[in-house]
N, C-alpha and C positions, 0 to 999 in steps of 0.2 A: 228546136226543143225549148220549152219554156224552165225557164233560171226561176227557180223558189228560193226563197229564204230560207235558210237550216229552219227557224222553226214552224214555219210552215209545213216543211218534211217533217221533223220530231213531231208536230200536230196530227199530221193526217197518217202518217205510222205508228204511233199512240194509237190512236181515236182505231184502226183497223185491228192493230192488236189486241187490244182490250175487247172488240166485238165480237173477235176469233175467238180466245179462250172463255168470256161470257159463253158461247153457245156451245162452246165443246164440252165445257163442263156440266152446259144444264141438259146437255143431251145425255151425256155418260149417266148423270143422275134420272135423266128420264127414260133412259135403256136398259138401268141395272136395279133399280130401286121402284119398288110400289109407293100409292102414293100413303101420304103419311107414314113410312119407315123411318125407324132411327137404327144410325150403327153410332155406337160408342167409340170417339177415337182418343179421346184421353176423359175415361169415367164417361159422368154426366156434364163436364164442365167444359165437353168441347162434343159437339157433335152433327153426325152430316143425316140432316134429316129433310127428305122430302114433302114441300108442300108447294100449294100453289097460292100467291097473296091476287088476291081482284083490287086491292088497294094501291096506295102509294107506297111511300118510303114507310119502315116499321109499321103495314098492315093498318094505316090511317085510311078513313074507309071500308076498310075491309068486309068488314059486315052490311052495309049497302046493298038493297037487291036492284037497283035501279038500275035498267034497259040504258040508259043514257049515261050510265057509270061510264062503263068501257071510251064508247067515242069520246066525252069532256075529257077521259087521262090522254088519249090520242092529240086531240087537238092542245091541251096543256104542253101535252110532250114536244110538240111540234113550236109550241112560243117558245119552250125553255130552250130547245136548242135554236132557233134564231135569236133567243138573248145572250146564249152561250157565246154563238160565234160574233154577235156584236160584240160582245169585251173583249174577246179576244182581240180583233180587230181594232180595239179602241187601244189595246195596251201599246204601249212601247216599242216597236220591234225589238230592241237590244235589251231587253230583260229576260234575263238568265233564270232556263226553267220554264216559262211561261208556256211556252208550247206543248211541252213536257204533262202540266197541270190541268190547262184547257181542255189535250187530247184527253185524259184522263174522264176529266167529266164530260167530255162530249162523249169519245167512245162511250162510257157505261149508259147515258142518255138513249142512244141509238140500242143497246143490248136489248135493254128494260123495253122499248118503243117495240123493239119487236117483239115482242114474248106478247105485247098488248095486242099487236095487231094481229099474228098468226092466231094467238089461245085465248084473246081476252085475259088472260091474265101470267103472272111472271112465277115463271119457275123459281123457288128459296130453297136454301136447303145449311149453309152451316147456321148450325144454333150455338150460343154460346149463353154459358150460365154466368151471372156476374154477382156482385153486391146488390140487396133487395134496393129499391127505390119506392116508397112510400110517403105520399103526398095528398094525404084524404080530404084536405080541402077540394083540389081539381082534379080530387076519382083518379088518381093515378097510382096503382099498384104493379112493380112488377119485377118478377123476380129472372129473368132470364131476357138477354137482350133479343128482340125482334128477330125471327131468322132471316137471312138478306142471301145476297148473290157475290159472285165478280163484280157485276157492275155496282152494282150498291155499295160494294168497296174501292172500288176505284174513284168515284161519283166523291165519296167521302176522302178520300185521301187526295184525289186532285183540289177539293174546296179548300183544304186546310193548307196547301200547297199553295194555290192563289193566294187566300187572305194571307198567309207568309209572307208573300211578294209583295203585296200591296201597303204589309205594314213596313216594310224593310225600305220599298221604292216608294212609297207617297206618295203625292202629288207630282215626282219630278218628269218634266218630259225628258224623250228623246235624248236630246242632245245630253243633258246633264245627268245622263244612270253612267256611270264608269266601270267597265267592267275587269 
């Protein structure tokens, strides 16, 4: 039997979990909800509302009708996780969490990757209403943050978990992280 590293196991049990509950929730959302539904779960300032984004992360793209959208997110998606697993691999082994953060963003990478490949595009569905953001030099107005997924939140909470890591551990190798 092949000996892993604990965070190689927290990586690829991460990375499995986070793919399971991505899909289990975008299926309940795509078996119980028509598309474009909203249900109110606290007011307007939280809510679980069906859509489907052809874009990327917060709907960049999104309006694109281009035949070749889909396959560039596919192959995109496919560098981002061979970049994923390169850092991974580049890091430390004995940095605490890493594997934890990794699986994180790779699980929701793989979530997202499929929703592209099966539907051409990714089931969203909580909205959340926030403080307006108005920026009319660079045409950016808006008053409700982008609606996203599991993955899209995992994706975001494993990034902020890495850069954590990476500010806390710097430059140090191996030998010298003390745990």
């Amino acid at each position: 039997m092949i000996k892993l590293h604990r965070r190689f196991k927290v990586f690829f049990i991460t990375a499995v979990a986070v793919i399971v509950v991505d899909h289990l929730t975008k299926w309940i959302i795509r078996t119980t909800m028509h598309l474009n539904q909203t249900i109110n779960v606290i007011g307007n300032f939280f809510t679980i509302s069906f859509i489907y984004n052809t874009g990327i992360a917060f709907g960049i793209f999104n309006k694109s009708n281009s035949s070749a959208k889909t396959p560039l997110l596919i192959i995109i998606s496919i560098i981002a996780l061979g970049i994923i697993l390169y850092i991974f691999y580049s890091l430390p082994r004995d940095i605490r969490l890493s594997g934890l953060s990794m699986g994180l963003i790779f699980g929701g990478a793989i979530g997202n990757m499929i929703d592209r490949i099966v539907r051409g595009k990714v089931v969203d569905f909580f909205d959340v209403d926030f403080f307006d953001i108005n920026i009319p030099k660079l045409g950016i107005h808006m008053t409700r943050w982008p609606t996203f997924n599991v993955a899209d939140s995992t994706v975001l909470v494993g990034i902020v978990m890495l850069f954590i890591i990476i500010v806390i551990h710097g430059g140090k190798t191996e030998g010298e992280i003390k745990e």
